[in-house]
C-alpha positions in Angstrom: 30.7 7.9 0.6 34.2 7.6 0.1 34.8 10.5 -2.2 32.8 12.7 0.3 34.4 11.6 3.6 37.9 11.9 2.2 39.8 14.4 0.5 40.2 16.1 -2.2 35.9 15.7 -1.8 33.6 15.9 -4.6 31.4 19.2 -4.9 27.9 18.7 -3.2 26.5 22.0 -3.7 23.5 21.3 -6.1 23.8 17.3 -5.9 20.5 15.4 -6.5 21.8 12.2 -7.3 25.1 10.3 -6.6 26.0 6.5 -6.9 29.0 5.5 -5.7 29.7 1.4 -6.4 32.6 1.3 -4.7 31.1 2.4 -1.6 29.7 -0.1 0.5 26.8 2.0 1.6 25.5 2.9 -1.7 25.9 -0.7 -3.2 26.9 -3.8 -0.6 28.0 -6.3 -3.5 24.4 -7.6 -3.8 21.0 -6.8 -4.1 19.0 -5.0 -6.4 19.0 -1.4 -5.4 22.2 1.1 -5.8 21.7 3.4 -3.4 22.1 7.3 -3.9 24.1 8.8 -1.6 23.3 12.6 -2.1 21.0 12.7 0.9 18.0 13.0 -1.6 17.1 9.1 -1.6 16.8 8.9 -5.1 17.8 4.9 -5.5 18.1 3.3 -8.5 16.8 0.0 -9.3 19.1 -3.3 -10.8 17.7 -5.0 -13.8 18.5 -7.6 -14.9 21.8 -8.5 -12.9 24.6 -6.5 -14.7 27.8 -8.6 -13.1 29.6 -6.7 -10.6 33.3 -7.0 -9.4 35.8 -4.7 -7.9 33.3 -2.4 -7.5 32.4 -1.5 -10.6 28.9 -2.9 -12.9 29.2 -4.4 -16.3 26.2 -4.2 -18.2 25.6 -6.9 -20.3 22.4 -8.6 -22.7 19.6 -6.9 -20.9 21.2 -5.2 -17.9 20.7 -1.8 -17.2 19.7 0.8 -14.0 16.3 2.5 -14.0 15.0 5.6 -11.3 12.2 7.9 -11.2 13.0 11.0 -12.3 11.7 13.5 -9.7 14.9 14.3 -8.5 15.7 17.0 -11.9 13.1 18.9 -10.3 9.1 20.0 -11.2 10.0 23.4 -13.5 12.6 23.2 -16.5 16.6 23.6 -15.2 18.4 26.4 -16.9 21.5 24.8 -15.3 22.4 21.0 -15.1 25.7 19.1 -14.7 26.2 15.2 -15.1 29.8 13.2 -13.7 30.2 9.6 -14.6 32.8 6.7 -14.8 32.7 4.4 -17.4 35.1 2.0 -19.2 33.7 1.6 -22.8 34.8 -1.8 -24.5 31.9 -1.3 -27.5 32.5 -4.3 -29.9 28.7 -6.3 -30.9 26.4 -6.1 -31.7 26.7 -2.5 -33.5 24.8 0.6 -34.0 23.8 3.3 -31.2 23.5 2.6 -27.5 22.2 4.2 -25.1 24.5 5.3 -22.3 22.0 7.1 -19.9 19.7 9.9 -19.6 16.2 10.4 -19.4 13.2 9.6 -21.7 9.5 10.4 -21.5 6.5 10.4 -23.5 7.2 8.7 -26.6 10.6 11.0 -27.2 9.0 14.2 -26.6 11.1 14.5 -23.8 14.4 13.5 -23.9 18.3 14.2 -22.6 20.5 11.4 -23.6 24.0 10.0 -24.0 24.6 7.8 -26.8 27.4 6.1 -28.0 27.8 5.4 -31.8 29.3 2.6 -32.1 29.8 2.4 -35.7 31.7 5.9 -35.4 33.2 5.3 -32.2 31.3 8.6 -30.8 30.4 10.3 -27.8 26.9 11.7 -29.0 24.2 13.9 -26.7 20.8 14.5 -27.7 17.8 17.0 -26.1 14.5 17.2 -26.9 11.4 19.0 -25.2 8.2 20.1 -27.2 8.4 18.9 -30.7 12.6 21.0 -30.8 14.9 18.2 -31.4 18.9 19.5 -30.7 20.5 16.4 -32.1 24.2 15.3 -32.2 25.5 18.6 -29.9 28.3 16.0 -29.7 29.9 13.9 -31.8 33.0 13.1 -29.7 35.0 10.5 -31.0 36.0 8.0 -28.4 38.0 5.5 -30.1 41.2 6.6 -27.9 39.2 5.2 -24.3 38.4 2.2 -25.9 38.9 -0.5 -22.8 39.2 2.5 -20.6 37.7 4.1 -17.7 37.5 7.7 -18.2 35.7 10.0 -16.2 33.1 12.0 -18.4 31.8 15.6 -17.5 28.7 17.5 -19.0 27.2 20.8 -18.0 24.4 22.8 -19.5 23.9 26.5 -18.9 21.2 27.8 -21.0 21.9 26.4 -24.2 25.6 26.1 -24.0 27.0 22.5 -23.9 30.4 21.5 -22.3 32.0 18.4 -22.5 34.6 17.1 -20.2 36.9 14.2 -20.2 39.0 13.3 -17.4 38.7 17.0 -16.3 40.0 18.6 -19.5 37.1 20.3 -21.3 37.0 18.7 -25.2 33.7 20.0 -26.6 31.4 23.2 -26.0 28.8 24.0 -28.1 25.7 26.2 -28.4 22.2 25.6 -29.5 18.6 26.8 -29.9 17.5 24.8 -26.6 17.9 27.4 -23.5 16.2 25.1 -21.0 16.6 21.6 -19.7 12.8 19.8 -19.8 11.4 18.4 -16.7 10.8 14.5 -16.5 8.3 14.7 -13.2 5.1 14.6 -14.7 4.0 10.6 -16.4 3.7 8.7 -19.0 6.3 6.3 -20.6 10.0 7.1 -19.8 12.1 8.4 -16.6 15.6 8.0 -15.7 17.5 4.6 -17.5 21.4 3.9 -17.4 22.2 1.5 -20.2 18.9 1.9 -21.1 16.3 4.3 -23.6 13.2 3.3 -21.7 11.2 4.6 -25.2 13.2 2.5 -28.1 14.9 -0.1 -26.2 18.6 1.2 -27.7 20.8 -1.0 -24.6 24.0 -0.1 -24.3 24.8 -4.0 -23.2 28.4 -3.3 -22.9 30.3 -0.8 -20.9 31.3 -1.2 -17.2 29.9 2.1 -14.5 30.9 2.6 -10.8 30.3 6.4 -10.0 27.5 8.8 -11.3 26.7 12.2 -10.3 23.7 14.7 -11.3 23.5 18.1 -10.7 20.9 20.6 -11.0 23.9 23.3 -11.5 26.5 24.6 -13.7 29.6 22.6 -12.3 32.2 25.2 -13.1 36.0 24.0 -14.4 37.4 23.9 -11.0 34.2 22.0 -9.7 34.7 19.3 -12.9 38.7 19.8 -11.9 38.1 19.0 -8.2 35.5 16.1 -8.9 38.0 14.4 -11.0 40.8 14.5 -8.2 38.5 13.3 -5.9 38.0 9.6 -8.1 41.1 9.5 -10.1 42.9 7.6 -8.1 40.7 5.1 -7.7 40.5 4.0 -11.2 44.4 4.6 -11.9 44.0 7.6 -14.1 
C-alpha cells in the first residue's frame, strides 16, 4: 500500500481495516471487491458501480460499499479510531445521509456518520442496548464543501474526538463508555454510503482511503496519518 511502503507511513499498530483506492493492490480500477490492505482480509464489496477515476469512488443513486463486520472484534472496544478521505459536494436530494458506520439489529446497534445536509453537518451517532448517544457531533462542514478533507475520529471510553485534516475540532463526552460489537447476526454490518437498517444513502460524496482501528489513535498518530496522504489529495 502506498502510504505503508513510503514515508512518512501510516500507524499500523491496532489496524483492522484499511482501503486504499489509489493503490493498485487494494482496488485495480475494476471489479467489485476493494480490497483491505491491513493484513486482516476484511474486503469490502462494490454495489452498485459507484464511478471511479483518479483513484478515488463517487458514490452516486444506489452506490455504496458493504463488509461484514467481524473485524471490530467479538467483546465491546473501549478504544476505537476511524481515518477517512472524503470530498463532500452534498447538493439533492436533501435531508441526512449516511456516511458509514455500522448498523445491526433493527438500530439496536449502531455507530454512524451522518451528514446533515440541510445543516451542512458532520453528525455521529452510537447506540447499543436500548442507550441512544445522539448528535455527539454537530460539526458544521459547509467550509469542505467540494473538498477532500481527511476526517479523524477516536473513542476512548466515552470521550469523542474529532479530527479534520489533523487538527482536532470537536471532543466531547457522553454516557456511552464502550463501543458495541457488530459480530453476532441479524440485519446490519458494516455499510459506506449506506445505513443497511433505514436505507439513508449518502448518494453523493467521492472516498479513496479508509482506515479502522481498534485503538485510541493518539494526536501524533492522527498527525502522522495525515502526512502520510496529504499530498496525495493536494492538501
Amino acid at each position: 500500500i502506498m502510504a505503508l511502503s513510503h514515508s512518512p507511513k501510516i500507524v499500523t499498530d491496532g489496524l483492522v481495516l484499511c482501503l486504499d483506492a489509489r493503490d493498485g493492490k487494494s482496488y485495480s480500477g475494476s471489479g467489485t471487491t476493494w480490497y483491505d490492505r491491513s493484513g486482516n482480509g476484511n474486503n469490502v464489496e462494490i454495489i452498485n458501480g459507484p464511478s471511479f477515476s483518479n483513484g478515488e469512488f463517487t458514490l452516486d443513486a444506489d452506490a455504496d460499499f458493504r463488509a461484514g463486520s467481524n473485524f471490530m472484534g467479538t467483546t465491546d472496544a473501549t478504544n476505537v479510531s476511524y481515518s477517512f478521505s472524503m470530498k463532500f459536494n452534498w447538493g439533492t436530494p436533501t435531508g441526512y445521509k449516511t456516511i458509514f458506520g455500522f448498523q445491526q439489529s433493527l438500530f439496536d446497534k449502531v455507530a454512524n456518520f451522518v451528514l446533515n445536509t440541510n445543516q451542512d453537518e458532520l453528525e455521529f451517532d452510537l447506540r447499543t442496548g436500548g442507550t441512544l448517544n445522539r448528535d455527539i457531533f454537530n460539526y458544521n462542514m459547509s467550509s469542505y464543501a467540494n473538498q477532500t478533507v481527511l476526517i479523524s475520529y477516536t473513542f476512548n471510553s466515552g470521550e469523542h474526538k474529532l479530527y479534520i485534516n489533523g487538527d482536532n475540532v470537536s471532543t466531547q463526552s457522553r454516557s456511552l463508555s464502550t463501543f458495541p460489537t457488530f459480530i453476532e447476526g441479524g440485519i446490519g454490518g458494516f455499510c459506506v454510503g449506506n445505513n443497511l437498517a433505514s436505507a439513508r444513502r449518502l448518494q453523493e460524496g467521492t472516498f479513496s482511503h479508509i482506515l479502522v482501528y481498534l485503538k485510541t489513535l493518539t494526536p501524533q498518530e492522527i498527525q502522522q496519518n495525515y502526512k502520510a496522504i496529504k499530498g496525495r489529495f493536494g492538501l
